[in-house]
Each structure stands twice: as structure tokens, then as C-alpha cells.
MIKOLNU-616273 format. One record per atom (N, C-alpha, C): residue in three letters; x, y, z. Coordinates in nm, 3 decimals. Layout:
N
+------+---------+---------+---------+
| resn |      c1 |      c2 |      c3 |
+------+---------+---------+---------+
|  ALA |       X |       Y |       Z |
...
+------+---------+---------+---------+
END
This chain:
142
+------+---------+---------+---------+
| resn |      c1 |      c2 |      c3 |
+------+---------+---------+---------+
|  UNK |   1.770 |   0.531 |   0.625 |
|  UNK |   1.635 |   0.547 |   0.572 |
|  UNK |   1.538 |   0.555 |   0.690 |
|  UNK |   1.426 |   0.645 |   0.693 |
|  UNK |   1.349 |   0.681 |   0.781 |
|  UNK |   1.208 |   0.631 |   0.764 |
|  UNK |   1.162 |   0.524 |   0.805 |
|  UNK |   1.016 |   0.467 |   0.742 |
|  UNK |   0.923 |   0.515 |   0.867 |
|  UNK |   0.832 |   0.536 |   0.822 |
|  UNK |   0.707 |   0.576 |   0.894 |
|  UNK |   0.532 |   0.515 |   0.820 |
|  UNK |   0.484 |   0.414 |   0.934 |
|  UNK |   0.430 |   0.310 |   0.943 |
|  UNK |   0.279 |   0.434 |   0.916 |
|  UNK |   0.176 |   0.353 |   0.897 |
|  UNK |   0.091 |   0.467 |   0.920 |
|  UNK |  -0.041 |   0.369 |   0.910 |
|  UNK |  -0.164 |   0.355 |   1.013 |
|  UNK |  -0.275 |   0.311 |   0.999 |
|  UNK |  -0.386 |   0.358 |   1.083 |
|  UNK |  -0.513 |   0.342 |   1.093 |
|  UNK |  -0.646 |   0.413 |   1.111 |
|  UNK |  -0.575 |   0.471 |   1.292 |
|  UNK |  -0.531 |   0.325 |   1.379 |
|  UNK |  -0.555 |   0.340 |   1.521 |
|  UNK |  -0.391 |   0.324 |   1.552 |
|  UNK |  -0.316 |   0.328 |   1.506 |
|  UNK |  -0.174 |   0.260 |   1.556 |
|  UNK |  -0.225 |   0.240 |   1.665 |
|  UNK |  -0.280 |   0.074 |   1.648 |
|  UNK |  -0.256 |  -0.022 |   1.727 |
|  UNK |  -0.183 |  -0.114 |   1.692 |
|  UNK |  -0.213 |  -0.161 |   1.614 |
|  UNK |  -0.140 |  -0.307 |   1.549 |
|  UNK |  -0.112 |  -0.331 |   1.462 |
|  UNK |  -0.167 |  -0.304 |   1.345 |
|  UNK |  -0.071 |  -0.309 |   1.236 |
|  UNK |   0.072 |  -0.270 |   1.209 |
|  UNK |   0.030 |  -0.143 |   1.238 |
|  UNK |   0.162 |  -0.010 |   1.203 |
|  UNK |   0.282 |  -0.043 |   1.325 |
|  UNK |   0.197 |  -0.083 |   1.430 |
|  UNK |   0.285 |  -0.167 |   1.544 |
|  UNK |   0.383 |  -0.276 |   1.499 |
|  UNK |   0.342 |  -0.385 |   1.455 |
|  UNK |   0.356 |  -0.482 |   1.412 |
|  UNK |   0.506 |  -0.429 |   1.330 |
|  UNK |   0.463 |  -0.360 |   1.212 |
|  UNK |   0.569 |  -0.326 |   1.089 |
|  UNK |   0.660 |  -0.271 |   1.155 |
|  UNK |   0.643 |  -0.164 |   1.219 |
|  UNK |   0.789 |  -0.104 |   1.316 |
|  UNK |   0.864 |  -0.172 |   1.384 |
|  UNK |   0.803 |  -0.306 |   1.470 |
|  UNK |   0.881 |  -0.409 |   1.536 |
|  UNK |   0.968 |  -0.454 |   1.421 |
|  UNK |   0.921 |  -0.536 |   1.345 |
|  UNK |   1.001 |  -0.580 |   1.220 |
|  UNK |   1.094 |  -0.525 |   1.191 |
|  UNK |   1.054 |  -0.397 |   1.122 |
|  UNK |   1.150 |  -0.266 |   1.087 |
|  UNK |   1.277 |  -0.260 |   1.175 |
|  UNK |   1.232 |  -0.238 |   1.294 |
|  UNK |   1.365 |  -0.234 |   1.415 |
|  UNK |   1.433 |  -0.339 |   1.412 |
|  UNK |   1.397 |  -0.448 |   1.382 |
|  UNK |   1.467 |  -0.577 |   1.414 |
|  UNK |   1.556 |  -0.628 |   1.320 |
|  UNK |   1.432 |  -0.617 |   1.210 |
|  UNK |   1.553 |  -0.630 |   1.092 |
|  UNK |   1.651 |  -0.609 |   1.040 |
|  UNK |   1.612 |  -0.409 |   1.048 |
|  UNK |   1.668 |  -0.296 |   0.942 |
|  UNK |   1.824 |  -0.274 |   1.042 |
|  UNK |   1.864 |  -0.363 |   1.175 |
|  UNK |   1.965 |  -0.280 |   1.230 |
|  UNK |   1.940 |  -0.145 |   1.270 |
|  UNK |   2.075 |  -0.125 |   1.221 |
|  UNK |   2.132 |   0.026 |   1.220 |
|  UNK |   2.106 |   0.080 |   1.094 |
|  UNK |   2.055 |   0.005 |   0.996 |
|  UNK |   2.017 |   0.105 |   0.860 |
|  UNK |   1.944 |   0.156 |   0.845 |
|  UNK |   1.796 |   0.128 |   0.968 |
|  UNK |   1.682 |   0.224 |   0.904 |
|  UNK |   1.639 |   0.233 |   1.075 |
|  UNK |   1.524 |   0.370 |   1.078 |
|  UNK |   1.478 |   0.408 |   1.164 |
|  UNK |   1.333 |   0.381 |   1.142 |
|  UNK |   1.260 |   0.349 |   1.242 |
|  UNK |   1.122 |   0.303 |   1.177 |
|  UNK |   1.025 |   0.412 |   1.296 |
|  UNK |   0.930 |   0.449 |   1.302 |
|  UNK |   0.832 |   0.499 |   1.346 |
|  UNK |   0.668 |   0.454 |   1.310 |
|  UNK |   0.605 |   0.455 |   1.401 |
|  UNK |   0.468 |   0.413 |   1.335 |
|  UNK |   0.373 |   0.543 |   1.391 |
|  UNK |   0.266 |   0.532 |   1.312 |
|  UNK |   0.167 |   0.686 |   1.385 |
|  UNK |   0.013 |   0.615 |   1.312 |
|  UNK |  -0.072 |   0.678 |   1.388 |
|  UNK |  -0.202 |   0.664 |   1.308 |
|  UNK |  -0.281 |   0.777 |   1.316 |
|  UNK |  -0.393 |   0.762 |   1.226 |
|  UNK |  -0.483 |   0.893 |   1.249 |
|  UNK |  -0.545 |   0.962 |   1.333 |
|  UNK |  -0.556 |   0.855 |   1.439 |
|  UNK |  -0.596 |   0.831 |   1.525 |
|  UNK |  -0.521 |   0.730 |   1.642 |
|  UNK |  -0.491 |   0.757 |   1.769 |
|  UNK |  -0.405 |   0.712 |   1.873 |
|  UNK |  -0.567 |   0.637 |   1.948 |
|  UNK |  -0.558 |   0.500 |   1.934 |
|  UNK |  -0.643 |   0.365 |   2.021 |
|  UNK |  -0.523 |   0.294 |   2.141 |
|  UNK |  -0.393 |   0.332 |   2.128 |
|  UNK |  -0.373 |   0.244 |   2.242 |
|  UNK |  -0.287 |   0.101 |   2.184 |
|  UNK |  -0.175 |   0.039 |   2.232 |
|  UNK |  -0.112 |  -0.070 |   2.153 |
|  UNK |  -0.207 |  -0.166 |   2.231 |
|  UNK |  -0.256 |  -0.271 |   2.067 |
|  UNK |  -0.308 |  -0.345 |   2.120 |
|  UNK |  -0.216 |  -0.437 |   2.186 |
|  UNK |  -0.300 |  -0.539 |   2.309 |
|  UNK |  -0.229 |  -0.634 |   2.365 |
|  UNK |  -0.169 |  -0.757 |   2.297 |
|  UNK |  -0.278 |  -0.801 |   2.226 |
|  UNK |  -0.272 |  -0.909 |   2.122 |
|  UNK |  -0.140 |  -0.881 |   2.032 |
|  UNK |  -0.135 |  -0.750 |   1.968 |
|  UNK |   0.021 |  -0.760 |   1.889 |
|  UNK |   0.125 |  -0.754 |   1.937 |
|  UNK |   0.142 |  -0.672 |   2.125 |
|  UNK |   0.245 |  -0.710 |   2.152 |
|  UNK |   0.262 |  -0.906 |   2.206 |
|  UNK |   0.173 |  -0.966 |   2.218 |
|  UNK |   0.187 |  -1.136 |   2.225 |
|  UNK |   0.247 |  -1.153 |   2.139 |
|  UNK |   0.160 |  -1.117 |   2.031 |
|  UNK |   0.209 |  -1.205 |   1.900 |
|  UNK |   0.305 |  -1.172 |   1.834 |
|  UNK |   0.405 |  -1.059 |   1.834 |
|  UNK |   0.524 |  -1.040 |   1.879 |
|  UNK |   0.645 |  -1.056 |   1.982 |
|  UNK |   0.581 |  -1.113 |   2.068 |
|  UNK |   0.665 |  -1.141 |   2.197 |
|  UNK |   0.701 |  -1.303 |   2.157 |
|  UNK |   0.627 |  -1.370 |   2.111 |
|  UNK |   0.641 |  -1.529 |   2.033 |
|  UNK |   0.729 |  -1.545 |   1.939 |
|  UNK |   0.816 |  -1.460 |   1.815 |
|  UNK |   0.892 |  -1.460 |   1.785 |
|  UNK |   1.025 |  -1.341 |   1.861 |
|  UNK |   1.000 |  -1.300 |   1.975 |
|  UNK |   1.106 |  -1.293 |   2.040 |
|  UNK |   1.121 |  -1.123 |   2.010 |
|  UNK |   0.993 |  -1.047 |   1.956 |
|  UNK |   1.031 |  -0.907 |   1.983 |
|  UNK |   0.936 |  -0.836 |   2.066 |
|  UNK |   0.996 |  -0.734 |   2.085 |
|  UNK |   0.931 |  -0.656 |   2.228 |
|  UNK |   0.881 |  -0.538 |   2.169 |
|  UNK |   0.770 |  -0.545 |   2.127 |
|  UNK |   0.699 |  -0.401 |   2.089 |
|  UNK |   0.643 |  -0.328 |   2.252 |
|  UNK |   0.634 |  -0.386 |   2.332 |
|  UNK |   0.566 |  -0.339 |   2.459 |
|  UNK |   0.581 |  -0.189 |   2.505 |
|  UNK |   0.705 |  -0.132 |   2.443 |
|  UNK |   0.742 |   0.016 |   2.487 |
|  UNK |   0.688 |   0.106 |   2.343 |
|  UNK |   0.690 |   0.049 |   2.271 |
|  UNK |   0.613 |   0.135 |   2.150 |
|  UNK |   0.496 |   0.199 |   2.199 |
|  UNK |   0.460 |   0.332 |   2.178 |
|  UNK |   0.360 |   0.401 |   2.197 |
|  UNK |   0.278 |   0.442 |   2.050 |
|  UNK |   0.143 |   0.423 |   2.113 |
|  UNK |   0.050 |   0.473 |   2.021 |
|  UNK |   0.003 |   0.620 |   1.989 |
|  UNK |   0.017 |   0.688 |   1.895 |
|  UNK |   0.044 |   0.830 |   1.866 |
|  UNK |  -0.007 |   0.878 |   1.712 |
|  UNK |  -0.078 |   0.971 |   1.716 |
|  UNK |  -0.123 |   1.057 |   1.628 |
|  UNK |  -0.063 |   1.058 |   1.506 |
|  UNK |  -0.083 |   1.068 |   1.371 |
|  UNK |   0.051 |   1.113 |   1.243 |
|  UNK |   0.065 |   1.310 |   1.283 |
|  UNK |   0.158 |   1.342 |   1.257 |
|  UNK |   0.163 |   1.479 |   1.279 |
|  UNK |   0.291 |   1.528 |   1.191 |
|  UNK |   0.290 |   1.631 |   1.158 |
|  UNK |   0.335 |   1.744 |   1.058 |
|  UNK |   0.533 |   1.631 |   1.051 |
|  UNK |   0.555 |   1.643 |   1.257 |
|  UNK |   0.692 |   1.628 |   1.223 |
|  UNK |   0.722 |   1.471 |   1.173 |
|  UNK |   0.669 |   1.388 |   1.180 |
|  UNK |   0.656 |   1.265 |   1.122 |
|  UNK |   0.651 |   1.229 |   0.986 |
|  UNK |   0.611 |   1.340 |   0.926 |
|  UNK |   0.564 |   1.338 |   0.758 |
|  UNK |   0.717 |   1.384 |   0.747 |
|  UNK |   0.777 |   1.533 |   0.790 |
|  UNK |   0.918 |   1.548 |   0.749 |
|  UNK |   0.999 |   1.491 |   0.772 |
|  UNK |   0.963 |   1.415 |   0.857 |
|  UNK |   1.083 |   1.330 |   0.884 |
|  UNK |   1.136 |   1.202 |   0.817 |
|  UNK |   1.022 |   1.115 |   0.740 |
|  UNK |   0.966 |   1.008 |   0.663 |
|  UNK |   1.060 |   1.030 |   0.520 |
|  UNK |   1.122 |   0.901 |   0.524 |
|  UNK |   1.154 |   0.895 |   0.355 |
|  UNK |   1.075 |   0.806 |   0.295 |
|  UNK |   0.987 |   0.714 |   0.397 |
|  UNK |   0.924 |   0.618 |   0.297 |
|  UNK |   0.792 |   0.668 |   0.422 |
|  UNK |   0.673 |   0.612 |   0.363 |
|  UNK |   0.525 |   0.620 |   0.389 |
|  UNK |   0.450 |   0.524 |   0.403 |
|  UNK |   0.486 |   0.427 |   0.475 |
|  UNK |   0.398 |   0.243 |   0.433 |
|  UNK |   0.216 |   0.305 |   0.506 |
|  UNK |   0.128 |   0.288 |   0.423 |
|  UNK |  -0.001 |   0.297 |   0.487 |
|  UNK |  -0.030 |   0.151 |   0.483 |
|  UNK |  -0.090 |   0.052 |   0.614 |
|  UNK |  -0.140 |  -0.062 |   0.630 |
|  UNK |  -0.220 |  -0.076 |   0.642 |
|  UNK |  -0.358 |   0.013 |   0.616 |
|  UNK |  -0.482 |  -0.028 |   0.592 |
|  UNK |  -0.505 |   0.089 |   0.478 |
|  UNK |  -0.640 |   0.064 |   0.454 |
|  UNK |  -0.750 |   0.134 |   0.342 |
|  UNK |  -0.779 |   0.252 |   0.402 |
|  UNK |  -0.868 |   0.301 |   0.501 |
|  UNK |  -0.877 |   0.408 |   0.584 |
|  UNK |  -0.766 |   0.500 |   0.546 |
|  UNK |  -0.625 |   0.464 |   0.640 |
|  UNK |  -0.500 |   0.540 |   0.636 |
|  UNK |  -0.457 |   0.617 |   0.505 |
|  UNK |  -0.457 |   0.466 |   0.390 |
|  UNK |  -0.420 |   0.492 |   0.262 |
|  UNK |  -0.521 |   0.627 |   0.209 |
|  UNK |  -0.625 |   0.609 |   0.223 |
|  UNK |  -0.716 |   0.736 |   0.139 |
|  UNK |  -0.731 |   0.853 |   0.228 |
|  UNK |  -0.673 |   0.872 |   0.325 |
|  UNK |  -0.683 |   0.970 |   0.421 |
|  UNK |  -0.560 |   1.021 |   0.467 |
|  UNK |  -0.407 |   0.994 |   0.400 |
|  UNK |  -0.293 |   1.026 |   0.400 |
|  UNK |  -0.302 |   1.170 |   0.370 |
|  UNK |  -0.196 |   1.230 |   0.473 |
|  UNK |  -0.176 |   1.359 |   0.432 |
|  UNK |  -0.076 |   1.409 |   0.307 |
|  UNK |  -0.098 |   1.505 |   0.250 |
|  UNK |  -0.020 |   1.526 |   0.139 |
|  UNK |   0.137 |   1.504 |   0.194 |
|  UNK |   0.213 |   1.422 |   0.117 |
|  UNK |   0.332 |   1.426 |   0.127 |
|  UNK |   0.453 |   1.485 |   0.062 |
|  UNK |   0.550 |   1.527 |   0.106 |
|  UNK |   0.697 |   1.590 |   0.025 |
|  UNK |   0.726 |   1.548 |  -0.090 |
|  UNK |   0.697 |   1.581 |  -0.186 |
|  UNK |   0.748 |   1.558 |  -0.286 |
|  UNK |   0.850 |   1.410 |  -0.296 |
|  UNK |   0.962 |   1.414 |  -0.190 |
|  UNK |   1.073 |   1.284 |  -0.242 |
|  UNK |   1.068 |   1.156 |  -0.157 |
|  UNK |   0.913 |   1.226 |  -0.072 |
|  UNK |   0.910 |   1.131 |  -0.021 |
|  UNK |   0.836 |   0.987 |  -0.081 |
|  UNK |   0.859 |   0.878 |   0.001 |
|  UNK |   0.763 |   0.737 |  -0.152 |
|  UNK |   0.643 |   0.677 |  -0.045 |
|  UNK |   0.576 |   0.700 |  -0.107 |
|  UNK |   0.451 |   0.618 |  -0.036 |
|  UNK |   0.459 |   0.480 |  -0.128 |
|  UNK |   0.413 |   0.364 |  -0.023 |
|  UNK |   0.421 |   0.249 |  -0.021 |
|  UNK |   0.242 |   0.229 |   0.043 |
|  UNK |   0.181 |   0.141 |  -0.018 |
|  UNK |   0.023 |   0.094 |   0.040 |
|  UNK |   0.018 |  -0.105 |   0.084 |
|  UNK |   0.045 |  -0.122 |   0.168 |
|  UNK |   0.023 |  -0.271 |   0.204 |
|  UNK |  -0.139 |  -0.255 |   0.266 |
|  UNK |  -0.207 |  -0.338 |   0.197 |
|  UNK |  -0.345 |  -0.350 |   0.254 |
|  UNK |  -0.351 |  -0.439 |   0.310 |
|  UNK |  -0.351 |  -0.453 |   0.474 |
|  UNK |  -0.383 |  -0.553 |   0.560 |
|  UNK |  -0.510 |  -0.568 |   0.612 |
|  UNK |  -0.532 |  -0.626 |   0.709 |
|  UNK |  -0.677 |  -0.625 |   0.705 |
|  UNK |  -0.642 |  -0.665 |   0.856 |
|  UNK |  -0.748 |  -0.605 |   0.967 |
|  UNK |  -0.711 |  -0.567 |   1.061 |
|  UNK |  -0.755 |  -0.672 |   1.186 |
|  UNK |  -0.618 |  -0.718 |   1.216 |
|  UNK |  -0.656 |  -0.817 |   1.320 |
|  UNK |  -0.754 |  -0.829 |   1.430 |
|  UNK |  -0.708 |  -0.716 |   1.515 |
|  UNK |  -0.807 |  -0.680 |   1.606 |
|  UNK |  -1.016 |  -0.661 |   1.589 |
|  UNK |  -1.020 |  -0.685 |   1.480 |
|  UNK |  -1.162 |  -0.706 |   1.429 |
|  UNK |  -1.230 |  -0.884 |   1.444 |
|  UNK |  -1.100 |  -0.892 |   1.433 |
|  UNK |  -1.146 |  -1.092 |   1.464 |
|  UNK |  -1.179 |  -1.118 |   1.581 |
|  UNK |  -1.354 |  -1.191 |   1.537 |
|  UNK |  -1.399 |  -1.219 |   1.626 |
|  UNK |  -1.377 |  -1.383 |   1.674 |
|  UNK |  -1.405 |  -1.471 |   1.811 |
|  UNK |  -1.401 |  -1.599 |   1.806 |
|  UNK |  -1.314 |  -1.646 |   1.947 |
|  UNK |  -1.248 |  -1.741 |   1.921 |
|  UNK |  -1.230 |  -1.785 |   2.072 |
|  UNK |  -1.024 |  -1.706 |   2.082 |
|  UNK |  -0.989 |  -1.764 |   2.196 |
|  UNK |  -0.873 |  -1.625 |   2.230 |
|  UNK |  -0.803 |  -1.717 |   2.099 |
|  UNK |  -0.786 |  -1.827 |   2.096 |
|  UNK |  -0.694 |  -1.900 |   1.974 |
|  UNK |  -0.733 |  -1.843 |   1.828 |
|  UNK |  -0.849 |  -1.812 |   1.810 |
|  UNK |  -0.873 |  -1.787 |   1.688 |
|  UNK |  -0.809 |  -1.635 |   1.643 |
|  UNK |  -0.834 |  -1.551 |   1.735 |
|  UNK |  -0.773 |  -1.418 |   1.760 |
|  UNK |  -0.648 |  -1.433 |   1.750 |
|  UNK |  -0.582 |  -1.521 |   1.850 |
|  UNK |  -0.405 |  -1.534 |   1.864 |
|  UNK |  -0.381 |  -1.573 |   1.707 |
|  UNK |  -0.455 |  -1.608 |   1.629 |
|  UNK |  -0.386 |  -1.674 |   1.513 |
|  UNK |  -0.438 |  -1.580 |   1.389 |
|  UNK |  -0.546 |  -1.476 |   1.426 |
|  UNK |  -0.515 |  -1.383 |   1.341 |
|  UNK |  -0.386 |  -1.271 |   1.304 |
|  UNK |  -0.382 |  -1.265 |   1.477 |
|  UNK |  -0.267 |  -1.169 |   1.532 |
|  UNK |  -0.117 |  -1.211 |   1.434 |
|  UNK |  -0.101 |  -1.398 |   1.439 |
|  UNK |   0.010 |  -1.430 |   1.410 |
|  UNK |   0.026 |  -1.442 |   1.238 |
|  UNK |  -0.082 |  -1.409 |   1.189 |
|  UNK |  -0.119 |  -1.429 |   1.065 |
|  UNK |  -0.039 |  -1.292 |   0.985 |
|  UNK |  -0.113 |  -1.179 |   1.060 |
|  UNK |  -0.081 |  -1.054 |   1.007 |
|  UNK |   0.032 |  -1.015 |   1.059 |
|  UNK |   0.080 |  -1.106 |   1.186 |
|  UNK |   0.286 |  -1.066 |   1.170 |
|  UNK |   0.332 |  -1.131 |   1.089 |
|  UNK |   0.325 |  -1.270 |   1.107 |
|  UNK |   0.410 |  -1.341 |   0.937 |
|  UNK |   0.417 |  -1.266 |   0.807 |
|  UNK |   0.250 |  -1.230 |   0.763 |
|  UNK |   0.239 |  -1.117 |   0.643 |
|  UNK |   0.343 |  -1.035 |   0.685 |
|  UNK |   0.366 |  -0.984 |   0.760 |
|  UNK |   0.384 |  -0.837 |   0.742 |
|  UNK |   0.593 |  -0.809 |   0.777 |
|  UNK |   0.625 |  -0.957 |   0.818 |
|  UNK |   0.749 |  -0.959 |   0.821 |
|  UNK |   0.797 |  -0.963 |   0.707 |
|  UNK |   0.721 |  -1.036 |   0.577 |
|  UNK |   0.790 |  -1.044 |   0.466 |
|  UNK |   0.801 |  -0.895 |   0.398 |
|  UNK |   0.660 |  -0.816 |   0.376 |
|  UNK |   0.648 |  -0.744 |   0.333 |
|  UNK |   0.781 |  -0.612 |   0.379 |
|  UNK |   0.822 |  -0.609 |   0.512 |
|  UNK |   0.918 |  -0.557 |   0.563 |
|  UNK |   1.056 |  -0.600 |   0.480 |
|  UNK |   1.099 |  -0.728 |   0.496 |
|  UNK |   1.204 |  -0.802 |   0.441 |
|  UNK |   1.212 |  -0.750 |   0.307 |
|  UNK |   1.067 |  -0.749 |   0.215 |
|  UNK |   1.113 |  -0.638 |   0.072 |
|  UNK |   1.121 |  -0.542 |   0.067 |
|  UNK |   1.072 |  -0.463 |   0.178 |
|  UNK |   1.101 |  -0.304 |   0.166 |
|  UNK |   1.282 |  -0.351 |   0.173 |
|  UNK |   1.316 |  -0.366 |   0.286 |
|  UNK |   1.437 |  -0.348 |   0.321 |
|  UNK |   1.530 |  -0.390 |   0.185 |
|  UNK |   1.488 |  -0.519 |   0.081 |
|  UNK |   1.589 |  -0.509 |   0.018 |
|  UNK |   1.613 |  -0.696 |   0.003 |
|  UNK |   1.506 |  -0.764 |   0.102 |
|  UNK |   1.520 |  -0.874 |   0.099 |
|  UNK |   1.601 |  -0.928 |   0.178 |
|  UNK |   1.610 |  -1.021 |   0.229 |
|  UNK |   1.658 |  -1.087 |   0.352 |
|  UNK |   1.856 |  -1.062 |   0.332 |
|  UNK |   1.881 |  -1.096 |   0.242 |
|  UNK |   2.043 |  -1.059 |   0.244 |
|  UNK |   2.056 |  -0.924 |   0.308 |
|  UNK |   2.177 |  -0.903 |   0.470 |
|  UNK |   2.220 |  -0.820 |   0.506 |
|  UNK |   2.098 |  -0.778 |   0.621 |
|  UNK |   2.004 |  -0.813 |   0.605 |
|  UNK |   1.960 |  -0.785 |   0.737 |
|  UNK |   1.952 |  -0.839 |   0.864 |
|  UNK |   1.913 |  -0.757 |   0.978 |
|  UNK |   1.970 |  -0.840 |   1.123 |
|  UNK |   1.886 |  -0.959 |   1.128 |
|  UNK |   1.948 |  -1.045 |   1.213 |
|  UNK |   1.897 |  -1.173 |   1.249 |
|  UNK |   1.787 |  -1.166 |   1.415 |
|  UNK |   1.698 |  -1.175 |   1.310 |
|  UNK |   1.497 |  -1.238 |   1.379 |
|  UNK |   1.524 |  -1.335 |   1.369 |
|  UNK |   1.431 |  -1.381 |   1.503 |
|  UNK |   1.375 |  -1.542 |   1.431 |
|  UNK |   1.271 |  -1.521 |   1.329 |
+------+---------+---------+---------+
END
């Protein structure tokens, strides 16, 4: 299965879900993330990923584009923006909408930030764990 992450800046959200994705899914699924717009991986999600022990750091931040849509069997949009501004998709392909709400907007001291960051990976590991099918059979995260 081919998932493709999708939000305003792939920075962090769509970041976030692909780490998961990879970690989890094994060898069963291929994950990609893109946004409408390419901002750059934020720093903050690769931390707050590096704390449970995954390495988004080589993930690049990148545009959605034509070959990404064909390539996609599933469509996760992680924000509102993304979701209403999705490009028409293939027919067999399934769009999926998780509305997160975007870390990198939190304002406050670096802890308050670090704990938004860790907020919207916890969310967003589970939400992964049900795409996939639920924790039976998938790889071992902390």
C-alpha cells in the first residue's frame, strides 16, 4: 500500500505521519509526504521524533505533484487548508482527512512548543496504527 501524507507546508505534520508510517508499516506500506506548498522540515518535528527513537531528519520537504497523486493508494490530508485544496484524485484512490492542528503555530516558551510538537506525534501515531489495521502485525516503535 502506497500512502501519501499531504498538508499546507510539509513541514510537520505530514512529516510526522510518514515517520510513523515507515516505522510501523515495515515492509507493507510505502509512505510519502508532500504539501502544497514546500516550507522546509520543521526542526521541532524532527526532535520530537528523535525522542521516541525515529529519524525523520533525511525526509525532505516537497511540493504535491501529478506523480505523487498516481502513485497514492491512500490520500491522508492533515490539515483543513490541504483537505479543501486537494487535487482531484483517481478514482480508486481513498482519501482519508485527519484534522490536526498545527504545531508549529504554538506560541510560548521552547517547553511549551516541545510539548505541542509531542502532542501532535502521540495523536498522530495512533491515527497511523488505524490506518494500518491496528497495532497487531506491525513493526515494533517505541
Amino acid at each position: 500500500m502506497n500512502i501519501l501524507y499531504v498538508c499546507t507546508g510539509n513541514s510537520c505534520r505530514s512529516q510526522i505521519a510518514e515517520g510513523w508510517t515507515r516505522c510501523l508499516g515495515g515492509d507493507r506500506v510505502t509512505a510519502r509526504s508532500a504539501g502544497l506548498e514546500a516550507h522546509g522540515l520543521n526542526p521541532n518535528a524532527v526532535a520530537a521524533m528523535q525522542v521516541v527513537g525515529i529519524d525523520i531528519s533525511s525526509q525532505s520537504s516537497s511540493i504535491l505533484n501529478k506523480e505523487d497523486i498516481a502513485w497514492a493508494d491512500v490520500v491522508v490530508t492533515v490539515c483543513g487548508h490541504a483537505d479543501e485544496h486537494c487535487p482531484l484524485l483517481p478514482p480508486a484512490t481513498r482519501k482519508i482527512h485527519w484534522p490536526f492542528n498545527d504545531p508549529a503555530r504554538v506560541t510560548g516558551s521552547a517547553q511549551e512548543i516541545a510539548n505541542a510538537f509531542a502532542a501532535t506525534r502521540d495523536a498522530m501515531r495512533i491515527q497511523v496504527e488505524q490506518l494500518l489495521g491496528g497495532t497487531d502485525g506491525l513493526a515494533p516503535c517505541r
